[in-house]
Steps between C-alpha positions, in 0.01 A plus 500: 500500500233678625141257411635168449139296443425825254836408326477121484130582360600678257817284381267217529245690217831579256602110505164421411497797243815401349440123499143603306676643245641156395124367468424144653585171532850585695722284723545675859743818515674608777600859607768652717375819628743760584490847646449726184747808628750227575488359212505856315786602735718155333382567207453842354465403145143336602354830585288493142378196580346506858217635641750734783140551681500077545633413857588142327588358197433163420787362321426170243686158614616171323281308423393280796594086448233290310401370863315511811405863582587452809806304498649804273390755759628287790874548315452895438699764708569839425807758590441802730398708252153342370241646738272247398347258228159430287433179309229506169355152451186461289242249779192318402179678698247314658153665650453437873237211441738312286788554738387191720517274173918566551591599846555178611850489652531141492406515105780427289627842356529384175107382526427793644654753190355279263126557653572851548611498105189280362262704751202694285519816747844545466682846438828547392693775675858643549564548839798738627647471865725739608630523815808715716714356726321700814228308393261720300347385242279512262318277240304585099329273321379514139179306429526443118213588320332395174342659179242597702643609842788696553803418700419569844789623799484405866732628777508399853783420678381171649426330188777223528615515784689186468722651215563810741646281738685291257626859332586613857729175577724623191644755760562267776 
């Protein structure tokens, strides 16, 4: 695989493409991603309905348990054959001056969603991590929008890099 950030980049844009397409208010999805020509090569009878120029394809999972986020990822490994992974959550948004109204880390997190929630300045957003085991990754995040604004798209591969990590521990 010749560009893997390029290919975790752009795997990272489909999940958040395909997980659009299902509108909002969505629990978190998670996504094996897999070597497209591999996956092609197993599979011939895909061939109509991959993009062959993809380096990955992300690959829908179960539905994660009705729990901690990151007690599910914490019990997550994959076989050989998954190159690497990408998680779609929707997030709550906060600007930078109402960040310090939540970032306490002694706050209760409970306390601390429900500010977050109740907080006038608040965006919702979907964010999608993606990350291969190497360690590239890559991160989108939809800001939804409103009669009035559209939908706006943000990618930069440092924008949780928490959930990288987390992602990343799946291959352990």
């Amino acid at each position: 695989m010749p560009n893997l950030p390029a290919a975790v980049a752009a795997a990272a844009r489909e999940v958040e493409q395909f997980v659009a397409s299902g509108g909002w208010d969505q629990l978190p999805q998670l996504f094996a991603l897999v070597p497209t020509a591999e996956l092609l090569e197993r599979e011939p009878s895909l061939a109509g309905q991959l993009d062959a120029e993809s380096e990955l394809t992300p690959i829908a999972q179960d539905a994660l348990p009705a729990k901690d986020l990151a007690d599910s990822l914490g019990g997550i490994s994959w076989p050989e054959a998954v190159l690497g992974c990408a998680l779609a959550q929707e997030i709550l948004v906060l600007p930078p001056e109402a960040e310090s109204e939540v970032s306490d880390p002694t706050m209760d997190p409970e306390l601390t969603r429900k500010i977050a929630a109740e907080h006038p300045a608040r965006r919702e957003a979907r964010l999608v991590a993606a990350v291969l085991r190497d360690g590239s990754g890559a991160c989108v995040i939809r800001l939804r929008g409103d009669a009035e604004h559209p939908d706006q798209l943000v990618e930069h591969p440092e924008l949780a890099p928490n959930l990288l990590k987390a992602l990343k521990e799946t291959f352990a």
